[in-house]
N, C-alpha and C positions, 0 to 999 in steps of 0.2 A: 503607514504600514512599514514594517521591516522586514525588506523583501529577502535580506540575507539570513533574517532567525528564522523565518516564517521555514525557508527551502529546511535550515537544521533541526528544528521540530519537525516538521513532514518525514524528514530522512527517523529522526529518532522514535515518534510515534509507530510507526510501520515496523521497524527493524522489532520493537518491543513488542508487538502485539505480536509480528510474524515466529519470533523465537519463544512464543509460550508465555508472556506476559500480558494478555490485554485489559485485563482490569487496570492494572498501573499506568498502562498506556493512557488510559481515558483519563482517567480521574489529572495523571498530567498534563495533556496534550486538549483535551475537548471541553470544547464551552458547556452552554448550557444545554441544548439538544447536536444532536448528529446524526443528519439527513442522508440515506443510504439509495443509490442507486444500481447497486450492482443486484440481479436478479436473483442472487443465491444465498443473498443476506436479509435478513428480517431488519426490517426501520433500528433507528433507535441504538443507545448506546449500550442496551443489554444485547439489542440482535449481532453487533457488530462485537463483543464479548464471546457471546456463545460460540458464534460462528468461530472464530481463532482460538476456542480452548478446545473444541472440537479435532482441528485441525490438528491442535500439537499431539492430542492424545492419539490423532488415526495416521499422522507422518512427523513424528518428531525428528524425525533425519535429516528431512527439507533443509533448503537453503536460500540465501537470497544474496544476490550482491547488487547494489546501487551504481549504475549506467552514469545515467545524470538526472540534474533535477533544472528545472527553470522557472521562475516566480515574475510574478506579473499583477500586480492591481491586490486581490484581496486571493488570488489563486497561484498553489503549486503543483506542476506535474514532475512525476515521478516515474522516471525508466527504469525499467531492472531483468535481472535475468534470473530466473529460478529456477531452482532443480531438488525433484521431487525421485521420491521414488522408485527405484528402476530406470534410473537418469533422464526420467525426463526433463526435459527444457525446455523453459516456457518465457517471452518475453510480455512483460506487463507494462501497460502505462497507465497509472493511477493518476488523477486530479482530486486537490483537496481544496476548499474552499476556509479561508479562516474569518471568523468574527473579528470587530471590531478592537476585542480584546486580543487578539491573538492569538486565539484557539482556534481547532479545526473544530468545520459542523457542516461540513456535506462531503459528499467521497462520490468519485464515478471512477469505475475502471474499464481497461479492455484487457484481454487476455490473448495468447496466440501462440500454439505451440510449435517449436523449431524446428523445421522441416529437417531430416537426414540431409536431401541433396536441396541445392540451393542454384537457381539460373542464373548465379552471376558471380563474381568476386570478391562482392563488397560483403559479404559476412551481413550478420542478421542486426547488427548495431550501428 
């Protein structure tokens, strides 16, 4: 495995789906199937399609910028900060898991949106 393409697809997959491209994103990026765990996505590389052309059509104004990422074994997570909407902010950690070939074929995320005040110093990153 190439734990340093694997982190620059994850980062590239996501940025392309996230900005209104997720067909191009698949057909680049995803092997043969792609295993969905987030509960707001249908299975599948059409559920994770729909899902993100939905998206761009109901907030195309959205944003994302990439935190960090860290790659490990046949898996990459992915930190980010996004801002939707009426400024909300929201921190994400998505996990992808890549094939043999170096495709992604499974995704789990968390989601968590940035509190106004915060009990400490250390910022939300």
């Amino acid at each position: 495995m190439n734990l340093q393409l694997n982190k620059v697809n994850a980062i590239a997959f996501y940025k392309m789906a996230y900005e209104g491209n997720p067909r191009e994103a698949v057909e680049k990026y995803v092997g043969e199937e792609y295993i969905q765990h987030n509960p707001h996505v249908e299975d599948g590389k059409e559920g994770f399609i729909n899902y993100f052309e939905r998206m761009q059509k109901e907030y195309p104004e959205k944003s994302i910028e990439f935190v960090r990422s860290i790659a490990e074994s046949d898996l990459v997570a992915l930190h980010t900060h996004q801002t939707w909407p009426g400024n909300e902010e929201y921190i994400t950690m998505d996990f992808f898991r890549f094939d043999e070939n170096g495709k992604i074929c499974e995704h789990w995320d968390a989601i968590q949106q940035i509190p106004e005040k915060i009990a400490h110093d250390n910022g939300a990153y």
